[in-house]
Structure formats: C-alpha cells, structure tokens
C-alpha positions in Angstrom: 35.6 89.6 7.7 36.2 93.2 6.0 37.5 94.4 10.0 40.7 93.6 11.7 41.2 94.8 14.2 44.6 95.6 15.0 46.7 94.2 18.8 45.2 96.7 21.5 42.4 98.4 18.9 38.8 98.2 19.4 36.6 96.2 16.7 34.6 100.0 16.5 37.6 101.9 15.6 39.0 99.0 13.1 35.2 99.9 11.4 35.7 103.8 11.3 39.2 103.1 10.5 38.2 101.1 6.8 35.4 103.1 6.2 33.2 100.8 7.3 31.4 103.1 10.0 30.9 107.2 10.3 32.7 108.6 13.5 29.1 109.8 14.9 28.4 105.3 14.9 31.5 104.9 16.3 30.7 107.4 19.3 27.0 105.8 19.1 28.4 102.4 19.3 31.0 103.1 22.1 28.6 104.8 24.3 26.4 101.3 24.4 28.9 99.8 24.7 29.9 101.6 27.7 26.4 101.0 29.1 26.5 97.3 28.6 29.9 97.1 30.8 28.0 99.1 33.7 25.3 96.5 33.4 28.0 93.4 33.6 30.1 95.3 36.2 27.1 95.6 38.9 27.8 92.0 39.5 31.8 93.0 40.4 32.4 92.9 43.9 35.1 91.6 46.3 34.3 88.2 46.9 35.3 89.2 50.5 32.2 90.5 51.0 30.4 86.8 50.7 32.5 85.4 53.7 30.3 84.6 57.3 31.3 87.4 59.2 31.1 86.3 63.4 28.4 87.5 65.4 26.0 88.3 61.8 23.5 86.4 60.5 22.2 86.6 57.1 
C-alpha cells in the first residue's frame, strides 16, 4: 500500500523513489528480477517451429 507505482514505472523504483528501498536493493532486486525473465523466456519461441515439417519425423 505505501508504493505506487507511477504509468510506465517499475514497482522497484516506486520503492527507492519513497524511501522505501536503498539504491544498492533496487539494483539487487532488478538483477533477479532480470534472471527470473531469462528463466520464463526459455519457453519463448516461434510457434512456427511446432508445425509437421514434410519429409521429418519427430
């Protein structure tokens, strides 16, 4: 409730912005956070890449 983040702003840097968090657990904080996208993103792929291609078997 104490962050609000504003249109566009990141809830991390609404936190360093009140006070809430030091810059040092901001950078802390965006670097996980960073980590957890590659995570998620290792499941992005063109969907493409699913369709029966002729002449291949899976």
């Amino acid at each position: 409730g104490k962050v609000k983040p504003r249109h566009g702003q990141s809830s991390i840097d609404a936190a360093v912005e009140a006070g809430i968090l030091q810059q040092s657990e901001c950078q802390r904080l965006q670097a996980l956070e960073a980590a957890r996208r590659l995570v998620i993103d290792v499941d992005a792929f063109d969907p493409q890449t699913l369709l029966p291609t002729k002449g291949q078997v899976r």
